[in-house]
TIVO-2410 file (N, C-alpha, C; in nm, 3 decimals):
# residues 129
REC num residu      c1      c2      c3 atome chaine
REC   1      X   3.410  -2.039  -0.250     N      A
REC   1      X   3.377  -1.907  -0.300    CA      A
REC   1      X   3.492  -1.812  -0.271     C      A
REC   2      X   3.522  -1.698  -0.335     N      A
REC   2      X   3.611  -1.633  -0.332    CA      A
REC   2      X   3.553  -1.503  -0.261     C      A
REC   3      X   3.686  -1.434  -0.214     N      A
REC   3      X   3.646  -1.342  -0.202    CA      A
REC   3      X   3.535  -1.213  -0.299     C      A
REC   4      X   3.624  -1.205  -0.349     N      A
REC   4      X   3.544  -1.125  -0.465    CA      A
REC   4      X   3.392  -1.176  -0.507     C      A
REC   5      X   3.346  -1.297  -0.498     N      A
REC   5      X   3.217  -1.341  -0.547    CA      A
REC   5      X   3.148  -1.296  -0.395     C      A
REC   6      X   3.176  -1.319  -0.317     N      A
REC   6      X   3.141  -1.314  -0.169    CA      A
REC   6      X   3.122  -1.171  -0.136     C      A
REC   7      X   3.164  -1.070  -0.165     N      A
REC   7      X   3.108  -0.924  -0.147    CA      A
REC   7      X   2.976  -0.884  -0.272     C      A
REC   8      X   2.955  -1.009  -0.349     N      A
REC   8      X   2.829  -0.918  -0.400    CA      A
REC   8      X   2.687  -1.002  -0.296     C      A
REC   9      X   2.739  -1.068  -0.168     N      A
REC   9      X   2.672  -1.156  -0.132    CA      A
REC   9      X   2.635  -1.043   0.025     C      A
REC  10      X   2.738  -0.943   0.053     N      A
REC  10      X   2.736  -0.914   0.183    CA      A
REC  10      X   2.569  -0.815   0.194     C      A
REC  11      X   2.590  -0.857   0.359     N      A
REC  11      X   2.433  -0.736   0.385    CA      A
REC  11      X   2.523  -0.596   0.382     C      A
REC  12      X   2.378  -0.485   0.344     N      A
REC  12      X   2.477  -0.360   0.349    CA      A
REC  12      X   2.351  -0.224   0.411     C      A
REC  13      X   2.366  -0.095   0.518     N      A
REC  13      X   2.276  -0.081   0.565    CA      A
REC  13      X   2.153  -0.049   0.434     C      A
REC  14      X   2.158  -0.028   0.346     N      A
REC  14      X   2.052  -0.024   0.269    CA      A
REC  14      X   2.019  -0.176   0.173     C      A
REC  15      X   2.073  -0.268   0.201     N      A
REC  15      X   2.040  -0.412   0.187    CA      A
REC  15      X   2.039  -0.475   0.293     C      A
REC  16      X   1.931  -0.435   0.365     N      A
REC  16      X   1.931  -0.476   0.505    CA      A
REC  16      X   1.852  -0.628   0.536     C      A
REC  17      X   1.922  -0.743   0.441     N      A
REC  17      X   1.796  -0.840   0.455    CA      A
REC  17      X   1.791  -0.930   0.547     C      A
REC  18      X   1.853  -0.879   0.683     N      A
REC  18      X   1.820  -0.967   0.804    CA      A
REC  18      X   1.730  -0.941   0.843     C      A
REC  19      X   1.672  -0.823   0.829     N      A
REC  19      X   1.542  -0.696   0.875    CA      A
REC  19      X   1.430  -0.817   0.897     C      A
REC  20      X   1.326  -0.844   1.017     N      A
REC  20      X   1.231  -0.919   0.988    CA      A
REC  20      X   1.159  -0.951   0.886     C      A
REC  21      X   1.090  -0.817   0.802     N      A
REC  21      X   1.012  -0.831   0.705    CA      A
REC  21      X   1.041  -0.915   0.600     C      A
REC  22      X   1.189  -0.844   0.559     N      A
REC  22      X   1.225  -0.928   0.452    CA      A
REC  22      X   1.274  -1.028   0.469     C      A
REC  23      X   1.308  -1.070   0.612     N      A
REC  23      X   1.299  -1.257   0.630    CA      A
REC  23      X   1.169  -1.318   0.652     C      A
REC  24      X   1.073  -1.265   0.657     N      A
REC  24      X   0.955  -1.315   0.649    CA      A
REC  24      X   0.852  -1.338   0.530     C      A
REC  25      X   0.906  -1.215   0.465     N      A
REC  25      X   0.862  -1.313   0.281    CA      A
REC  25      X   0.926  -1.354   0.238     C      A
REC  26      X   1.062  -1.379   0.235     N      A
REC  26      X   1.162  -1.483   0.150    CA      A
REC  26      X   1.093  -1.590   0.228     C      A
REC  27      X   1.073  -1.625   0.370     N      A
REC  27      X   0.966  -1.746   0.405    CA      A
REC  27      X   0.886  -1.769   0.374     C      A
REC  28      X   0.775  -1.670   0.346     N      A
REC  28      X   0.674  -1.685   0.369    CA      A
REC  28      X   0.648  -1.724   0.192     C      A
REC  29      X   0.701  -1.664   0.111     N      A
REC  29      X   0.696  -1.711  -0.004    CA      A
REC  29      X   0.735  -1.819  -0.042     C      A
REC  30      X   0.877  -1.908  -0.016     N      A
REC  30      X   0.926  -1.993  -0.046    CA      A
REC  30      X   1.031  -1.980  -0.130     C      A
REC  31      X   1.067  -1.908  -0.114     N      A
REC  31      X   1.235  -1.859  -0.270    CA      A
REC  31      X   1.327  -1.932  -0.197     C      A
REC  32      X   1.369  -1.913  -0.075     N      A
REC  32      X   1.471  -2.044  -0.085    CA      A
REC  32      X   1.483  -2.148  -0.100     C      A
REC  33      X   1.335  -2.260  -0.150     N      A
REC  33      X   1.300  -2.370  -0.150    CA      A
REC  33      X   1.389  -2.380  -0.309     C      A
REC  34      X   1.360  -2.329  -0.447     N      A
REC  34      X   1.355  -2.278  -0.489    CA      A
REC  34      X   1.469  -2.288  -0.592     C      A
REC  35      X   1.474  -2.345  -0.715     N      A
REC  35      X   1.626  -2.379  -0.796    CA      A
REC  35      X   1.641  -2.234  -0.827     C      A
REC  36      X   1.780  -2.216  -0.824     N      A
REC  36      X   1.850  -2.083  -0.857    CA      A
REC  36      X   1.782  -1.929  -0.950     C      A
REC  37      X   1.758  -2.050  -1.102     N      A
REC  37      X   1.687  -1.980  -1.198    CA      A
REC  37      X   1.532  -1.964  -1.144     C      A
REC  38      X   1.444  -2.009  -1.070     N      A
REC  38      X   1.364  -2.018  -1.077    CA      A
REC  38      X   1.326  -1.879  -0.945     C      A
REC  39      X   1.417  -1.870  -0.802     N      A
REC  39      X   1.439  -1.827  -0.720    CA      A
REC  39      X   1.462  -1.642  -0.804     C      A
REC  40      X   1.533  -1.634  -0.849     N      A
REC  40      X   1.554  -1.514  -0.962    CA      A
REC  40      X   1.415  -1.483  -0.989     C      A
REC  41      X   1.350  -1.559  -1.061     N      A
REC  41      X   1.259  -1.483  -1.103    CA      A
REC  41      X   1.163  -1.459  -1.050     C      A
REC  42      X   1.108  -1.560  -0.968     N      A
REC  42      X   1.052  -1.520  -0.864    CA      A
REC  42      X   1.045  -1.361  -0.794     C      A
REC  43      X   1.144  -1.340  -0.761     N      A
REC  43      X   1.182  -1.255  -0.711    CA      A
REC  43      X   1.183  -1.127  -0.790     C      A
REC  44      X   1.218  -1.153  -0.902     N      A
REC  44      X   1.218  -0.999  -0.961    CA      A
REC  44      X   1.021  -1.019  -1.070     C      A
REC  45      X   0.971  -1.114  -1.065     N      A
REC  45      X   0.830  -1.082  -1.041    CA      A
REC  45      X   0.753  -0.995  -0.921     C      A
REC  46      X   0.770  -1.074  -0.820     N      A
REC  46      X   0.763  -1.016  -0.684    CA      A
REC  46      X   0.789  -0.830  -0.688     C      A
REC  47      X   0.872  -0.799  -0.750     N      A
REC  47      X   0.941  -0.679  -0.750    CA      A
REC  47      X   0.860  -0.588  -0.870     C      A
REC  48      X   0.909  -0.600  -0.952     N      A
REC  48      X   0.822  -0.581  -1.072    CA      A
REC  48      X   0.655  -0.545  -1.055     C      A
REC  49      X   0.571  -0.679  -1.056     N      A
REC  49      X   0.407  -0.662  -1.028    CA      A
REC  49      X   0.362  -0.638  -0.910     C      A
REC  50      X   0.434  -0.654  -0.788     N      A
REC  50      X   0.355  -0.628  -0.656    CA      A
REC  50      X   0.432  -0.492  -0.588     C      A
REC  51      X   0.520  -0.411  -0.637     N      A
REC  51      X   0.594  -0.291  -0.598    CA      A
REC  51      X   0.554  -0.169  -0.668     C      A
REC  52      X   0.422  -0.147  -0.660     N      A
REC  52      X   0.398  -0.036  -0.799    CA      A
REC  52      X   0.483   0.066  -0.773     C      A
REC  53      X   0.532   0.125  -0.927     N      A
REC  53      X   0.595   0.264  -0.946    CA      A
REC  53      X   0.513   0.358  -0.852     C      A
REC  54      X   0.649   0.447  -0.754     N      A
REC  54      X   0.601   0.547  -0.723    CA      A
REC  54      X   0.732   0.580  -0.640     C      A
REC  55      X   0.722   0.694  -0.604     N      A
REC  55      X   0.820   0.798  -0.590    CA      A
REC  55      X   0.876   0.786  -0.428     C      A
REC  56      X   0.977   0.756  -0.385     N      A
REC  56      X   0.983   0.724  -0.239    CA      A
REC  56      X   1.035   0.883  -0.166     C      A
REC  57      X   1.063   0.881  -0.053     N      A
REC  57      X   1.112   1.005   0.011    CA      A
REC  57      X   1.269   1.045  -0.009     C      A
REC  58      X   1.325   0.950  -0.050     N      A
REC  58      X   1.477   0.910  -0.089    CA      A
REC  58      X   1.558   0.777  -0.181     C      A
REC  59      X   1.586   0.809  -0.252     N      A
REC  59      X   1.662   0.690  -0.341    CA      A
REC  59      X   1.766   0.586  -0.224     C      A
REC  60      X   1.810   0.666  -0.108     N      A
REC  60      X   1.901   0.594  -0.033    CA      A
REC  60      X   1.824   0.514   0.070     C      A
REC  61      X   1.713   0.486   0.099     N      A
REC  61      X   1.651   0.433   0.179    CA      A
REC  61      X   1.649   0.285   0.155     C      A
REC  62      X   1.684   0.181   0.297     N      A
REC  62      X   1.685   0.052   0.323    CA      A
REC  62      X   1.608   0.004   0.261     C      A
REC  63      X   1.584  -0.133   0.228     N      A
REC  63      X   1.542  -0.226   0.129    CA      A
REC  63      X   1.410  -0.215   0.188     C      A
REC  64      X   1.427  -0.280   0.363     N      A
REC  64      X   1.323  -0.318   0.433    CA      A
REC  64      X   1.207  -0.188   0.370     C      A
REC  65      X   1.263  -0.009   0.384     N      A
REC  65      X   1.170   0.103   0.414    CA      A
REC  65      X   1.106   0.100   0.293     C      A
REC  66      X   1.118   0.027   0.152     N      A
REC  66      X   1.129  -0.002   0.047    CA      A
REC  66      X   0.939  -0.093   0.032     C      A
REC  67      X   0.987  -0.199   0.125     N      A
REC  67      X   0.899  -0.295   0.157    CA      A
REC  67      X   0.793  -0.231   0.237     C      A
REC  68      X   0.858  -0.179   0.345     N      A
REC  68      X   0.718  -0.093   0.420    CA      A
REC  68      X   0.644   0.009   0.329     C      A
REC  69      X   0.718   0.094   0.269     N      A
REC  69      X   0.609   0.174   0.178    CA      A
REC  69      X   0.538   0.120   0.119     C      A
REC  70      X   0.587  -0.014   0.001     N      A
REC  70      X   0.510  -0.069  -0.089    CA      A
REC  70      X   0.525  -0.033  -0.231     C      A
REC  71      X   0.588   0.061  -0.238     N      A
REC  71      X   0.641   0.122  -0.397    CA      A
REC  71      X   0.755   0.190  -0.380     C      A
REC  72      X   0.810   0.215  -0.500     N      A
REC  72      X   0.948   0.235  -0.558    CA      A
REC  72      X   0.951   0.316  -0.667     C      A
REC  73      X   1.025   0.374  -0.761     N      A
REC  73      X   1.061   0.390  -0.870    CA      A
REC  73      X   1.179   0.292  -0.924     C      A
REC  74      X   1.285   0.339  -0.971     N      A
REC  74      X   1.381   0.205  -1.019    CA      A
REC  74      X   1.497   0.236  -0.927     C      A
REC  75      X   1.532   0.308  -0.849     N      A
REC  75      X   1.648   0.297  -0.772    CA      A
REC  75      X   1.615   0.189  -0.629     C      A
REC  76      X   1.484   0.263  -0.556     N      A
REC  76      X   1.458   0.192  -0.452    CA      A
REC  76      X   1.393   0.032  -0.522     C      A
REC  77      X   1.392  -0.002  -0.614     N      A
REC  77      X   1.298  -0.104  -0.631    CA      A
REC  77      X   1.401  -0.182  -0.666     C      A
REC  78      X   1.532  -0.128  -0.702     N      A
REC  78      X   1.663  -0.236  -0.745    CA      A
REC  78      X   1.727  -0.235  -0.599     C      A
REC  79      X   1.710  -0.144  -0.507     N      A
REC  79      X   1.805  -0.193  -0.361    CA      A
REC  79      X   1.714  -0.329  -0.298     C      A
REC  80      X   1.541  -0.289  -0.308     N      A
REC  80      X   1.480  -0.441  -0.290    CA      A
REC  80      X   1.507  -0.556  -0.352     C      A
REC  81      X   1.494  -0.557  -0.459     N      A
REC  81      X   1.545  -0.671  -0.576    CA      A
REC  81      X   1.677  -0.723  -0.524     C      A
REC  82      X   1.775  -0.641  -0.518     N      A
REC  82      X   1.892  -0.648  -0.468    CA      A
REC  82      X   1.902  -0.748  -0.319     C      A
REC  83      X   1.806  -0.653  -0.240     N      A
REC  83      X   1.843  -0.726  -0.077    CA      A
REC  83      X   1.769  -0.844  -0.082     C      A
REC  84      X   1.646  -0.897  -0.150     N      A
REC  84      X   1.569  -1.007  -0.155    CA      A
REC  84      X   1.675  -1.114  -0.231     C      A
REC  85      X   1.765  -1.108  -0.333     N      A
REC  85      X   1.820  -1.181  -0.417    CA      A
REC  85      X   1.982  -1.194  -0.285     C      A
REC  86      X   1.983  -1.113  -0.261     N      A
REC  86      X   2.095  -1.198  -0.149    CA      A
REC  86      X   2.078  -1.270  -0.012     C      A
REC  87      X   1.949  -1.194   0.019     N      A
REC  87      X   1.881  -1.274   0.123    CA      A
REC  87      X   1.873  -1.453   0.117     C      A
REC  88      X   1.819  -1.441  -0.040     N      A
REC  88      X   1.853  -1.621  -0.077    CA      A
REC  88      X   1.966  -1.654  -0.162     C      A
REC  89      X   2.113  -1.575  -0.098     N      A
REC  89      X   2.235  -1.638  -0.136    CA      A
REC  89      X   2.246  -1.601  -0.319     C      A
REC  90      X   2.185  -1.513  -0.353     N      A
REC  90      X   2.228  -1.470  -0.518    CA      A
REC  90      X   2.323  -1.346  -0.528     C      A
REC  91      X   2.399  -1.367  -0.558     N      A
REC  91      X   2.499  -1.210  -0.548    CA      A
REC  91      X   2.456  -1.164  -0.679     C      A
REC  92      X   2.452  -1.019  -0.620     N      A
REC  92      X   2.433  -0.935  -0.735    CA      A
REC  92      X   2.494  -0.827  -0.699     C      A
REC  93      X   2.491  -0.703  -0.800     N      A
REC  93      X   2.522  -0.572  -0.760    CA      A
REC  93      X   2.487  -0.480  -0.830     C      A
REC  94      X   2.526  -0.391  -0.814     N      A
REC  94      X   2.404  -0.218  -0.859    CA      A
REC  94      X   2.482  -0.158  -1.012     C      A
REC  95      X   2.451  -0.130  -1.103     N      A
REC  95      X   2.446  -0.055  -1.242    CA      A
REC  95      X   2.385   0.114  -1.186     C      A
REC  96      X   2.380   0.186  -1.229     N      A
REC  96      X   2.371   0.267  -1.333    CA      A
REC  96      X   2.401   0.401  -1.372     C      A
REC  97      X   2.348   0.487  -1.420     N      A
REC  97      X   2.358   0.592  -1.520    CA      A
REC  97      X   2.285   0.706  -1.513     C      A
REC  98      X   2.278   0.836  -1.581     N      A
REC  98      X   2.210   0.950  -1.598    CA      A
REC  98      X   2.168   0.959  -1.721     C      A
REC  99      X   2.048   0.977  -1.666     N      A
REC  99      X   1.938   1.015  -1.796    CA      A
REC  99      X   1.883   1.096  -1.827     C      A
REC 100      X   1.832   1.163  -1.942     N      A
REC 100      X   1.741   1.296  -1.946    CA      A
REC 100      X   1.634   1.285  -1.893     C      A
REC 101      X   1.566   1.397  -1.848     N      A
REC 101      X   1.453   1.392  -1.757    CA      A
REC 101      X   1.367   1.356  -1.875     C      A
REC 102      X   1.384   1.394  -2.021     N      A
REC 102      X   1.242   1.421  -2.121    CA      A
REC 102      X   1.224   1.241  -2.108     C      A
REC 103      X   1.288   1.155  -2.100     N      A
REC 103      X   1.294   1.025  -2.079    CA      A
REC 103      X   1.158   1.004  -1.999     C      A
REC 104      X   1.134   1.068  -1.867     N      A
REC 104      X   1.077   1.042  -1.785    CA      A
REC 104      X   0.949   1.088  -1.810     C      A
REC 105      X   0.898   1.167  -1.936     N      A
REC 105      X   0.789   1.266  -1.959    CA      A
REC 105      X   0.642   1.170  -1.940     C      A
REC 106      X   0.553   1.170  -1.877     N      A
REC 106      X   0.475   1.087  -1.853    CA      A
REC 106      X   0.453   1.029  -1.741     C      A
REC 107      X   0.539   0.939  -1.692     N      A
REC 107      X   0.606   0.928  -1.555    CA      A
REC 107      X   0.557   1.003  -1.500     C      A
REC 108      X   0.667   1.123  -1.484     N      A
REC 108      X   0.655   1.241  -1.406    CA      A
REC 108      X   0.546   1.341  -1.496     C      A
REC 109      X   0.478   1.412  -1.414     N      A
REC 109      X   0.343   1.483  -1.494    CA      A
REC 109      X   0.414   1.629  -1.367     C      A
REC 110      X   0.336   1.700  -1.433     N      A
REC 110      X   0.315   1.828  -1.388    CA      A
REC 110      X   0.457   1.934  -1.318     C      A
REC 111      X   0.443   1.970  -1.125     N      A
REC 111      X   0.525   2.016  -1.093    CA      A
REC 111      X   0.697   1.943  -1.071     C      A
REC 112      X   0.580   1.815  -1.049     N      A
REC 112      X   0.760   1.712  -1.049    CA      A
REC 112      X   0.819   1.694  -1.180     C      A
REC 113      X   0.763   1.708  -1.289     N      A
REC 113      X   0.836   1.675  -1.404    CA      A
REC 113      X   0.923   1.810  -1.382     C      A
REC 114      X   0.842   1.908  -1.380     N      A
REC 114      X   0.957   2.081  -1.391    CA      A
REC 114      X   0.987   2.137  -1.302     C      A
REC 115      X   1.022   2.062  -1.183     N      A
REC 115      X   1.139   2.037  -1.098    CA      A
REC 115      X   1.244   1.922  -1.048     C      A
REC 116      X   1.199   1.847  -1.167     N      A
REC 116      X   1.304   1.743  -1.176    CA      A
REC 116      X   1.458   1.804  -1.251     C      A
REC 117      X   1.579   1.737  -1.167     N      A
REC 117      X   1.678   1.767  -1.227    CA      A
REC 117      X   1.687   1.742  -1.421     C      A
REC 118      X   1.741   1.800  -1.471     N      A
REC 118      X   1.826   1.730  -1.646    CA      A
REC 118      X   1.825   1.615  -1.632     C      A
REC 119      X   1.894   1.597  -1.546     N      A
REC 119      X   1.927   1.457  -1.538    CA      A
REC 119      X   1.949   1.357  -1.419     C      A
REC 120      X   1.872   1.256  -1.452     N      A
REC 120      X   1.830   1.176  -1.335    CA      A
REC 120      X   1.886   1.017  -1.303     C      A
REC 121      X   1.924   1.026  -1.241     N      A
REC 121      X   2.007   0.902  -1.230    CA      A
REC 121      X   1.871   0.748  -1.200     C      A
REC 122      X   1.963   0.619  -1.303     N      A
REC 122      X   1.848   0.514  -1.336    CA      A
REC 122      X   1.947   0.457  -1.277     C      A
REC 123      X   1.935   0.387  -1.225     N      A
REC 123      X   1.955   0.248  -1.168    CA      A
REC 123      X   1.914   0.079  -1.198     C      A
REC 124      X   1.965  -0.019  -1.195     N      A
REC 124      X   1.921  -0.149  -1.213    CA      A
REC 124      X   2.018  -0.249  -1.169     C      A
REC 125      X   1.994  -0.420  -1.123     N      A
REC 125      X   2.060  -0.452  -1.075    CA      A
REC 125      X   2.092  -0.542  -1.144     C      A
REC 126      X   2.258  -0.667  -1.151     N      A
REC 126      X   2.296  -0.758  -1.217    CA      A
REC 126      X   2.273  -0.854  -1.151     C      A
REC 127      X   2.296  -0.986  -1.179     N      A
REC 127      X   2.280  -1.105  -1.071    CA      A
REC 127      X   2.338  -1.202  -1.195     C      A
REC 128      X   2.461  -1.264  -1.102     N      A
REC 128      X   2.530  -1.360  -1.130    CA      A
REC 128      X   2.437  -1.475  -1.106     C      A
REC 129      X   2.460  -1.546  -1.262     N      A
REC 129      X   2.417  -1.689  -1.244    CA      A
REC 129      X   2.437  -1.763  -1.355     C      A
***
């Protein structure tokens, strides 16, 4: 492996996946048992149906604080995705962009929609394979 493939592999403090928790469901689930493609999806199921949307205290918060809350929107829910997919040796790394808030209309209801910034930064993650 090269260097360069090897830094989308490193822990980082907000991909914190030595953290107990999240060595305890990559166990406790079985994703490293697990062929590559299959380990992927797993995982971004996992992420997806058992992480419901919801609004965390900070977009910069550790994977693990991610896991302890239990929900996400798409920034914190791609640093999980993220730290779970390197936890079992998948390098990946972070995308994204700014979006209009009217994007979000629904989503966000009431005082948070009209104090949400213009524009809101989306996030999502890649994974080499």
């Amino acid at each position: 492996m090269t260097a360069e493939y090897n830094k989308y592999l490193l822990e980082t403090p907000m991909l914190n996946y030595s953290h107990p928790e999240i060595r305890f469901l990559v166990l406790e689930r079985g994703w490293e048992n697990l062929d590559e493609f299959s380990r992927i999806k797993s995982i971004y199921n996992f992420v997806r149906d058992e992480i419901p949307f919801g609004y965390n205290i900070d977009d910069g918060i550790p994977a693990s604080k991610v896991l302890k809350d239990g929900y996400g929107q798409c920034n914190p829910k791609s640093t999980l995705f993220m730290a779970l997919l390197r936890c079992c040796g998948i390098p990946c790394r972070i995308h994204g962009f700014t979006i209009d808030k009217r994007l979000q209309k629904g989503a966000m209801t009431g005082l948070v929609y009209k104090l949400a910034p213009k524009d809101i930064f989306h996030s999502w993650a890649e994974v080499l394979l």
